[in-house]
C-alpha positions as CSV (number, residue, x, y, z in Angstrom):
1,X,81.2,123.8,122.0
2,X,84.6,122.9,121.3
3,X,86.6,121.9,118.4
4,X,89.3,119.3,118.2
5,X,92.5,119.6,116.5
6,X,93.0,117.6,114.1
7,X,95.7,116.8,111.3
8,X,95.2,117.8,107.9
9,X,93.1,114.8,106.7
10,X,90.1,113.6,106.4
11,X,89.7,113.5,110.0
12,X,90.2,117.3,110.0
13,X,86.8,118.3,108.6
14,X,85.2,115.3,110.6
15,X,85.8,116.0,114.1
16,X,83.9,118.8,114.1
17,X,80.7,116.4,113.4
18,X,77.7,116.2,115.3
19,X,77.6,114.8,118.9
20,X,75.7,111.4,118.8
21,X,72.4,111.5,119.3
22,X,70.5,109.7,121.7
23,X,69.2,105.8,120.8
24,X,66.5,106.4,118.4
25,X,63.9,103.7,117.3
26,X,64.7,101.3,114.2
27,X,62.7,100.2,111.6
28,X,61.1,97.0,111.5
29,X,63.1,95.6,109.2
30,X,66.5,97.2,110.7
31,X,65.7,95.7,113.7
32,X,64.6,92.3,112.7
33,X,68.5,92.0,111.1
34,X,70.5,93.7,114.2
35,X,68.0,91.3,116.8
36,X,69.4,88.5,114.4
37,X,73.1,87.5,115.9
38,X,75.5,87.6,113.2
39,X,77.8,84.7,112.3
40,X,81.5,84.7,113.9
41,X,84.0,86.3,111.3
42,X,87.5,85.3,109.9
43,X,90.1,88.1,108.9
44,X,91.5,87.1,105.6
45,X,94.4,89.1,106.1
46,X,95.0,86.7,109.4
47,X,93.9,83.2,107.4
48,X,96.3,84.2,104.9
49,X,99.0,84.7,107.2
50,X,98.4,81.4,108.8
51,X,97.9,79.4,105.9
52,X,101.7,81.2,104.9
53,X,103.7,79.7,108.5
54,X,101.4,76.7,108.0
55,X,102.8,75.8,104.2
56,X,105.9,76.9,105.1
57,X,106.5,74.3,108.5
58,X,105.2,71.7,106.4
59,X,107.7,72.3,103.3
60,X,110.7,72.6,105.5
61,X,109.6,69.7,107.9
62,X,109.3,67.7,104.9
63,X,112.4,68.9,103.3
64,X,113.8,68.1,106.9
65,X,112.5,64.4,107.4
66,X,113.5,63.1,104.4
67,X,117.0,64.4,105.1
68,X,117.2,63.3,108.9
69,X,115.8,60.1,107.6
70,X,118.5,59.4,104.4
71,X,121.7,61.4,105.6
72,X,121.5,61.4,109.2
73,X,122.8,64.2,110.6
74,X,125.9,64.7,108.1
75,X,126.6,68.1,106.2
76,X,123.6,69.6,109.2
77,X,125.2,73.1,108.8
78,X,125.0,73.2,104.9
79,X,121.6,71.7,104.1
80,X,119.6,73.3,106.9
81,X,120.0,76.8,106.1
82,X,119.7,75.8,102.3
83,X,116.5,74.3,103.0
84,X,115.6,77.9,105.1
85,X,116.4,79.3,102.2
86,X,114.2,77.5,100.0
87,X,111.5,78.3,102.4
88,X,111.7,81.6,102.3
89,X,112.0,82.0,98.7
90,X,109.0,79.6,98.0
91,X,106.7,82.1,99.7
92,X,108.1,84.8,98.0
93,X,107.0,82.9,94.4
94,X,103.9,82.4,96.3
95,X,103.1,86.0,96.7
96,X,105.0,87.1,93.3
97,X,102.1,84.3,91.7
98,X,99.2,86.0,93.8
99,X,97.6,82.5,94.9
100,X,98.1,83.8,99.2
101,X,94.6,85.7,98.9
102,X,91.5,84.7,99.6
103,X,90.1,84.7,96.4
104,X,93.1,82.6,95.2
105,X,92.1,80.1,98.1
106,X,88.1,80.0,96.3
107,X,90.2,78.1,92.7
108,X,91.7,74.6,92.0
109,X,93.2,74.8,88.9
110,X,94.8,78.0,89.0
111,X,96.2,78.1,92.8
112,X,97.8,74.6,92.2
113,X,99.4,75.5,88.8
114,X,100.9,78.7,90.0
115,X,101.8,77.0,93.3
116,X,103.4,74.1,91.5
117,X,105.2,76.7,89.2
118,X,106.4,78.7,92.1
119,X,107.7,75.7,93.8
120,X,109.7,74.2,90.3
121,X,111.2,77.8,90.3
122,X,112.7,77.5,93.6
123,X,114.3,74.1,92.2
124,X,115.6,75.6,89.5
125,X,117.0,78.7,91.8
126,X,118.9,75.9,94.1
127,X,120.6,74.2,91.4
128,X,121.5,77.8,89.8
129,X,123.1,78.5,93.5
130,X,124.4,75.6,93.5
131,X,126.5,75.1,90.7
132,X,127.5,78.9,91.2
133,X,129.2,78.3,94.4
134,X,130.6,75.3,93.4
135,X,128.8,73.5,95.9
136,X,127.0,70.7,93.4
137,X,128.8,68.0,94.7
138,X,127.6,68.8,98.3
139,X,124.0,68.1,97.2
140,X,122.2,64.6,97.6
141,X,120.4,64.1,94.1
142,X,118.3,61.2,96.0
143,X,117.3,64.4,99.2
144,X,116.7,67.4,96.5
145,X,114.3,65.3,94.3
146,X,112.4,63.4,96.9
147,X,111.8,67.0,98.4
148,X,110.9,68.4,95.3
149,X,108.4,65.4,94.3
150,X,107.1,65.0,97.7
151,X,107.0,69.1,98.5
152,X,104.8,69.0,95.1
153,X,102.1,66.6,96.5
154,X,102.0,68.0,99.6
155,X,101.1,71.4,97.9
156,X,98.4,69.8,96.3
157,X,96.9,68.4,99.0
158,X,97.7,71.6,101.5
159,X,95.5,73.8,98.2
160,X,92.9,71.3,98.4
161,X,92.1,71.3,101.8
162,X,92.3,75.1,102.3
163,X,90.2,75.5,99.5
164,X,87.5,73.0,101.1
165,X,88.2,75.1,104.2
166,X,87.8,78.9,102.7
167,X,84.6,77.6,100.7
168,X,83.0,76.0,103.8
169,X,83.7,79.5,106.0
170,X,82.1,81.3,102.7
171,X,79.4,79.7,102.9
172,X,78.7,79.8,106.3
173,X,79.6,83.6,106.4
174,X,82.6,83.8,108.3
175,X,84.4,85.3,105.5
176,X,82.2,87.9,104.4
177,X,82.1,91.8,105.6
178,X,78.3,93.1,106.9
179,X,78.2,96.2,104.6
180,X,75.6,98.7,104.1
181,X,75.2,101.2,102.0
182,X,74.2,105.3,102.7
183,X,72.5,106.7,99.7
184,X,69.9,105.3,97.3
185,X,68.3,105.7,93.4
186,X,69.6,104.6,90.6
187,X,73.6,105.0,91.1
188,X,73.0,103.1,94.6
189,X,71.3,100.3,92.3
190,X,74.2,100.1,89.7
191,X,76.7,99.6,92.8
192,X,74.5,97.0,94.3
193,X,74.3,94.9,91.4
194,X,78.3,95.5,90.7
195,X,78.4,94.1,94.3
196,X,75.9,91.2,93.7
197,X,78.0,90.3,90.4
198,X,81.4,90.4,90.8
199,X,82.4,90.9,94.9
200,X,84.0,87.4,94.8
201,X,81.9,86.4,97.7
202,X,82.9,88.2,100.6
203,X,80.1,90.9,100.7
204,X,77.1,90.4,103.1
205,X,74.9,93.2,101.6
206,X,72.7,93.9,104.5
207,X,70.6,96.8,104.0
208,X,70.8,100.4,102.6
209,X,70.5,103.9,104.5
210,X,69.3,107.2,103.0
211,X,68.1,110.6,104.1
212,X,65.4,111.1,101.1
213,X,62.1,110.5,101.8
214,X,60.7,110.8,98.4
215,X,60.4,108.9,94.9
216,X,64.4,109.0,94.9
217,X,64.3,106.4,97.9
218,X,62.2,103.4,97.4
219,X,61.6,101.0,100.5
220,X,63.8,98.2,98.3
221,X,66.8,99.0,95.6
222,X,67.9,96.2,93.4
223,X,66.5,93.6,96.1
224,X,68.4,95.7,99.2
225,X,65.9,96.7,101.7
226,X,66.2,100.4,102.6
227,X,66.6,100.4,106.7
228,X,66.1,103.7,107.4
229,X,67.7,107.6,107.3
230,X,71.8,108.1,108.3
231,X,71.5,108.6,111.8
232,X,69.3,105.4,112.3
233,X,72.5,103.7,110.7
234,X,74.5,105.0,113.5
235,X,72.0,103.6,116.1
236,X,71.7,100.1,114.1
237,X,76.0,99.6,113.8
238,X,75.8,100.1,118.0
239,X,73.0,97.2,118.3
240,X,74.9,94.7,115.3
241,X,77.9,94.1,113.4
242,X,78.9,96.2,110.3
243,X,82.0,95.4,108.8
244,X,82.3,98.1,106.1
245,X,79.9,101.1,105.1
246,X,80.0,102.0,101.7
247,X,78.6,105.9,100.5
248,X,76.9,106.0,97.0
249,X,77.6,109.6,96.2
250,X,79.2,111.3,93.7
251,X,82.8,113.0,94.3
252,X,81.1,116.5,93.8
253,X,78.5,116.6,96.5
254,X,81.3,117.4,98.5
255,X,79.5,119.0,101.4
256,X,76.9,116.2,101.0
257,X,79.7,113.5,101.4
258,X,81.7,115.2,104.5
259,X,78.4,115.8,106.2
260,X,78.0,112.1,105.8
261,X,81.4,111.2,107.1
262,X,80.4,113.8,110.1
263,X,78.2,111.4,111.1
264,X,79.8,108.2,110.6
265,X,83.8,108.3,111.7
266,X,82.6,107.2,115.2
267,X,81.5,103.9,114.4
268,X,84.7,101.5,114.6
269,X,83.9,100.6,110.7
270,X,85.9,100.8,107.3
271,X,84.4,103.7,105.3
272,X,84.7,103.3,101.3
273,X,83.3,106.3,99.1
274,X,82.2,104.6,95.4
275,X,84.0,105.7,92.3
276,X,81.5,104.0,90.4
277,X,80.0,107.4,89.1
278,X,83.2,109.1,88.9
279,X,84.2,110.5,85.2
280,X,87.7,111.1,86.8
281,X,90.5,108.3,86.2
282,X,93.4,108.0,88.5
283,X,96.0,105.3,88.7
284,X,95.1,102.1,90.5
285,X,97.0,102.6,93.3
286,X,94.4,105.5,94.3
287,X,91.9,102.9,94.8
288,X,90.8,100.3,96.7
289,X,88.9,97.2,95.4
290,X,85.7,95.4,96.1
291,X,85.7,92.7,93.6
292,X,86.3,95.0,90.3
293,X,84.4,98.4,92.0
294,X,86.9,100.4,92.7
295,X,86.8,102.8,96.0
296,X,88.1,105.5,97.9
297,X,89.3,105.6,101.6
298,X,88.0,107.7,103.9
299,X,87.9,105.9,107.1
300,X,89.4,102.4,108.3
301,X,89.0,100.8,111.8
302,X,91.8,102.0,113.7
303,X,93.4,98.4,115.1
304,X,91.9,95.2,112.5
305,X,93.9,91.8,111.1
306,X,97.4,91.2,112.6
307,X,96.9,94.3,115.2
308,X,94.1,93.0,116.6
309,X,95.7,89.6,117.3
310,X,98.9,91.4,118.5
311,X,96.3,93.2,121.0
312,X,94.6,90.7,121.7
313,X,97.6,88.1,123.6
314,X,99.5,91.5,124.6
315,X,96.3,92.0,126.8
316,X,96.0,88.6,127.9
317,X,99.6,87.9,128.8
318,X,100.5,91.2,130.0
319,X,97.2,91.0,132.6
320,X,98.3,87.3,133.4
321,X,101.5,88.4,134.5
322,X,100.6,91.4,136.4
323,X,97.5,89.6,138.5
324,X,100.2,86.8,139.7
325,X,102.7,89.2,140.5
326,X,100.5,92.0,142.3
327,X,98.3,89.6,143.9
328,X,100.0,90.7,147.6
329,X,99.4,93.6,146.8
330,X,95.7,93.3,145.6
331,X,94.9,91.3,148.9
332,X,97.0,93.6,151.2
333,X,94.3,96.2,149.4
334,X,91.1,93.8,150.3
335,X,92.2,93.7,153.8
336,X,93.0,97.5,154.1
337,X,89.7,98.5,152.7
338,X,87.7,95.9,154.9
339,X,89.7,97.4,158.4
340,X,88.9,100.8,157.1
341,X,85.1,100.7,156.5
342,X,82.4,98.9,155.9
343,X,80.7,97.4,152.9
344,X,82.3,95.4,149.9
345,X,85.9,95.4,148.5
346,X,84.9,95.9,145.3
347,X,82.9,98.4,143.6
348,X,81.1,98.2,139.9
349,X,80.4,100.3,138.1
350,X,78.9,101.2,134.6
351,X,80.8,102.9,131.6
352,X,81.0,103.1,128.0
353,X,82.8,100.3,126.4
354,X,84.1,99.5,122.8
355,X,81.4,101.0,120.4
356,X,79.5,102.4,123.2
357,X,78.7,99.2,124.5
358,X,77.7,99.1,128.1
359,X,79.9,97.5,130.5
360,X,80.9,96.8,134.2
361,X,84.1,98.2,135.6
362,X,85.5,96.4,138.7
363,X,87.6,98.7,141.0
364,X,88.7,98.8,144.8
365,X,86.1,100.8,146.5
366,X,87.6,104.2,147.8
367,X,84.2,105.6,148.8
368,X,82.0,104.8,152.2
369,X,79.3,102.4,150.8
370,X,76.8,104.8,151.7
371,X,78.0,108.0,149.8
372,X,79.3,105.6,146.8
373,X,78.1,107.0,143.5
374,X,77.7,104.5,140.8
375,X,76.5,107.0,137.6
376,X,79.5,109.3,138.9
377,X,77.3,112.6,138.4
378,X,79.4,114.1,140.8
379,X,83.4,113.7,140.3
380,X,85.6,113.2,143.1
381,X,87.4,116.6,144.1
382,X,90.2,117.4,146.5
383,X,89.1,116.4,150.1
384,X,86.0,115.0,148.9
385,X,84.3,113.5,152.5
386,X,83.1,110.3,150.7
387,X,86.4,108.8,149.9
388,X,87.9,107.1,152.9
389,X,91.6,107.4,154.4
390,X,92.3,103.8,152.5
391,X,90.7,105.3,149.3
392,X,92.8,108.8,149.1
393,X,95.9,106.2,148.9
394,X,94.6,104.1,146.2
395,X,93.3,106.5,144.2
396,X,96.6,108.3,144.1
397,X,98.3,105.5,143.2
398,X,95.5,104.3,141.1
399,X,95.6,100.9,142.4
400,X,92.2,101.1,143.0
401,X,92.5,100.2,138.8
402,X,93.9,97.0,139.8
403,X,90.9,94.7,139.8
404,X,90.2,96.0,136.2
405,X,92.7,93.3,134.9
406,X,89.7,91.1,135.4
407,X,87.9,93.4,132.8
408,X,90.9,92.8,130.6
409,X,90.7,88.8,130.9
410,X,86.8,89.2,130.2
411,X,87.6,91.0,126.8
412,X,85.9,94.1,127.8
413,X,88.8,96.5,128.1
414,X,92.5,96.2,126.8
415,X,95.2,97.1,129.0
416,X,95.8,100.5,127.3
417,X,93.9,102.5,125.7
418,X,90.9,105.4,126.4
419,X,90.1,105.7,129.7
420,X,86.5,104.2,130.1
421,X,84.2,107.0,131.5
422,X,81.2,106.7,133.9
423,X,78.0,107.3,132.5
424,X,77.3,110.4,133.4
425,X,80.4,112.2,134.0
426,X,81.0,116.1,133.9
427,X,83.5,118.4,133.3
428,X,82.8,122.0,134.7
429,X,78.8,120.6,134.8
430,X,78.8,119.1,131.0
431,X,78.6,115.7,130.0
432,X,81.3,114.9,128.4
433,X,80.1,114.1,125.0
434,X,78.2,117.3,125.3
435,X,81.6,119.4,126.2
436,X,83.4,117.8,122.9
437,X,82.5,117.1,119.5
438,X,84.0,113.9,118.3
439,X,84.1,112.4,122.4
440,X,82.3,109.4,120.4
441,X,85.1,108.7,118.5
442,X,87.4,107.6,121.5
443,X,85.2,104.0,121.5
444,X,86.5,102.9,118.2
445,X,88.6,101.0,119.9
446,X,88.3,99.4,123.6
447,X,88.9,101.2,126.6
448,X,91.8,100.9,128.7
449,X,93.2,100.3,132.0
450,X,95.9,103.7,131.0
451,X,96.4,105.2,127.9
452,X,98.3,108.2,126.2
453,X,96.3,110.7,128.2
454,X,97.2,109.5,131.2
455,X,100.7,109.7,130.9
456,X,100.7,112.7,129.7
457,X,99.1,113.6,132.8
458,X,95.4,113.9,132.0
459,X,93.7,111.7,134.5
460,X,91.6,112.7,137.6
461,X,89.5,115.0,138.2
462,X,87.9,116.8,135.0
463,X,86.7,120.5,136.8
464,X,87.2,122.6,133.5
465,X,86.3,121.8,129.5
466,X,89.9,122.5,128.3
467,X,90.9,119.3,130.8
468,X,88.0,117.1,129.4
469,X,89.0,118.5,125.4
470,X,92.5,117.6,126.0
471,X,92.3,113.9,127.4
472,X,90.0,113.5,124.2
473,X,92.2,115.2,121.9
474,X,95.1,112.7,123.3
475,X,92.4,109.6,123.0
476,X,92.4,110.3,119.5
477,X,95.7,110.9,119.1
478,X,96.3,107.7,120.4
479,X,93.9,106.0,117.9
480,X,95.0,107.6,114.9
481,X,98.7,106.8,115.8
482,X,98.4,103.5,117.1
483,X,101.3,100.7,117.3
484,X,102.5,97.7,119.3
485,X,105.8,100.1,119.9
486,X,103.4,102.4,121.1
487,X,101.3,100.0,123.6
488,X,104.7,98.8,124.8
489,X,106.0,102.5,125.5
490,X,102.6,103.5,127.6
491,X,103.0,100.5,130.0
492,X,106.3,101.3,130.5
493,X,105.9,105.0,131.3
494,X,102.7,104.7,132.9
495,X,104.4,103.2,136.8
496,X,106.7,106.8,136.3
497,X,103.6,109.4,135.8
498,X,102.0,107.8,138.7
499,X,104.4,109.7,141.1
500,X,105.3,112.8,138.5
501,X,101.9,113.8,137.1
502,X,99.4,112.2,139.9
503,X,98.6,116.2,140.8
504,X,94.5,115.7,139.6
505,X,94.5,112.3,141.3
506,X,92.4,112.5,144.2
């Protein structure tokens, strides 16, 4: 077996966990929840961000109409950039007053006071400014206190309505994280009622997981059903949603609590440990928060919030654009490979997807139709008879990838990232995930049509373990270090190593 390198973190005693076992059977109970399809989720983060542009368009198109509608457009060049100004500064009061979170959303009272405090301060700022530069005189009384007055109800009624909104999506569960929890007895049963009690609403406490089979585990803690042992968790986050995992353990079972995170860092989840039983105190930045329970980070999902909407239209705009302007090309392919020999254009094929879903990969076939091998138990080599004249070209060149953009429009893959591998692909006669501990870890995020490995000219044909450990090693690389900068740079470079590092293409 082979071990990854790693950076001095926690990911450098994880990656040498175990290899994923095979699907195992669930318990009743664990199954009845992951059969049960979970309700579509919000990211705060993201509904905080909107409800920030959305407050802020509505204050400065207010701020705007009532000038446009009493001045005209006299003194434009002074009062629109003073009213940007104000803007800006508003949400900064906003955030200074802490009522942008979700759990300032959830009050009336409070958001609206601090909001209408914030928004007086701003005010007060302008006509500071104002008389400062000497610009007082430049200033419509009848504009700046119609704004004010009018900016004020419309905060009200802007608080109101999101709260209304952020209680309904409570409610209805689009808010809250799926958590479970890995350990069990009486220190899991204080976290779960500190959860219960004071997680201001946005924990879904689904079930708990623990190894023990004795007196020390009961079938039901505090009114959380136990679903089964740690590697049944793994199995049961593949078939459902889990948002967050949370392990009840003390800081000094520390062999106990990295053979844990073993285990778990391939699941695409936040991991929390509790310092609930912790008689060690550090400052309050060391810690995380659910409600008042304060954590530790060990593991977050590697692209969530903002990045995940960023990836999201970069995949969809970047594939929109490349299907309309390579579409000669993609039908100049169809016809080649239809003149060259027979059987379909296309060829699908099976692979490992985001969380190890299963998906279908479209691609140009480059094989006869008769020699074509869908589970890929035998990887093309150098002059392999079953890849036709058309096929050596296209696999070269990898536009054989092409039609793949349709997996990217689908939501299956993203434009970069890991390379999605067959089922049963080999290197040097080893699966893959039984060549390299950690190989699990690459489908934290989703797959891609090129990635870091490839550029770096890991692609093709997979003959030894040290080629197989190294596309992994840059997977993860990739994972760990993603950025937009970073997507942007790869599909940049990617048309260059085509042509300078296309020598285990075949």
């Amino acid at each position: 077996m082979f071990r990854l390198d790693a950076k001095k973190t926690v990911q450098d005693h994880i990656t040498s966990g175990e290899i994923l076992p095979e699907p195992i059977m669930l318990s009743a109970e664990a199954q009845r929840i992951a059969d049960r399809p979970p309700a579509q989720t919000y990211s705060p983060t993201v509904i905080s961000g909107f409800a920030q542009l959305i407050e802020a368009g509505l204050l400065f198109t207010l701020g705007l109409g009532i000038y446009w509608s009493y001045m005209g457009t006299e003194y434009g060049r002074f009062y629109i950039p003073a009213m940007l100004g104000a803007v800006i500064l508003a949400n900064v009061f906003f955030h200074l007053a802490g009522i942008h979170r979700i759990q300032s959303y959830r009050t009336t009272f409070e958001q609206i006071a601090r909001a209408l405090a914030a928004w007086t301060l701003v005010f007060f700022a302008m006509l500071t400014s104002a008389f400062l530069l000497k610009v007082s005189d430049q200033i419509s009384r009848f504009w700046l206190v119609s704004w004010y007055a009018s900016g004020a109800i419309m905060l009200i009624l802007f608080r109101l309505s999101l709260r209304s909104l952020v209680k309904s999506w409570t409610s209805d569960g689009r808010l809250k994280r799926r958590t479970v929890i890995v350990g069990g007895g009486p220190d899991a049963e204080d976290l779960i009622r500190a959860i219960q009690s004071g997680a201001d609403n946005d924990i879904d406490l689904i079930g708990l997981f623990d190894d023990r089979l004795d007196d020390r585990s009961p079938d039901s803690v505090a009114g959380c059903p136990k679903l089964g042992k740690v590697p049944e968790l793994i199995e049961f986050a593949r078939r459902t949603k889990v948002d967050l995992v949370i392990v009840s353990m003390p800081l000094s079972a520390e062999k106990r609590v990295l053979a844990m995170l073993k285990r778990l860092w391939v699941l695409p989840v936040d991991i929390r440990l509790s310092a609930h039983m912790s008689q060690l105190r550090f400052t309050r930045s060391a810690y995380s928060y659910i409600g008042q329970i304060a954590m530790f980070d060990m593991v977050d999902r590697p692209i969530s919030d903002w990045n995940l909407v960023f990836k999201w239209l970069f995949d969809r705009s970047v594939s929109l654009v490349a299907l309309i302007l390579l579409s000669p090309l993609m039908l100049a392919t169809a016809i080649a490979i239809k003149l060259d020999s027979k059987g379909p254009v296309l060829f699908k094929q099976k692979r490992h997807g985001f969380n190890n879903e299963l998906i279908e990969i479209y691609k140009f076939r480059s094989m006869y139709a008769d020699m074509s091998d869908a589970k890929a138990s035998k990887l093309v080599t150098k002059d392999d008879p079953r890849v036709t004249r058309v096929g050596r070209f296209i696999r070269k060149t990898s536009i054989d990838e092409l039609p793949q953009l349709f997996n990217v429009l689908k939501g299956e893959i993203s434009i970069v990232g890991p390379r999605p591998h067959a089922l049963e692909a080999k290197a040097a006669n080893t699966l893959y995930h039984e060549a390299v501990d950690g190989y699990f870890a690459r489908h934290r995020v989703r797959p891609g049509i090129t990635g870091w490995a490839q550029i770096h000219g890991w692609r093709g044909e997979t003959d030894t373990l040290d080629k197989i450990m190294q596309r992994v090693n840059h997977d993860l690389y990739y994972i760990e270090n993603w950025s937009p900068l970073m997507d942007f740079y790869i599909l940049l470079v990617t048309p260059f190593s085509l042509f300078s590092r296309n020598e285990n293409a075949y």
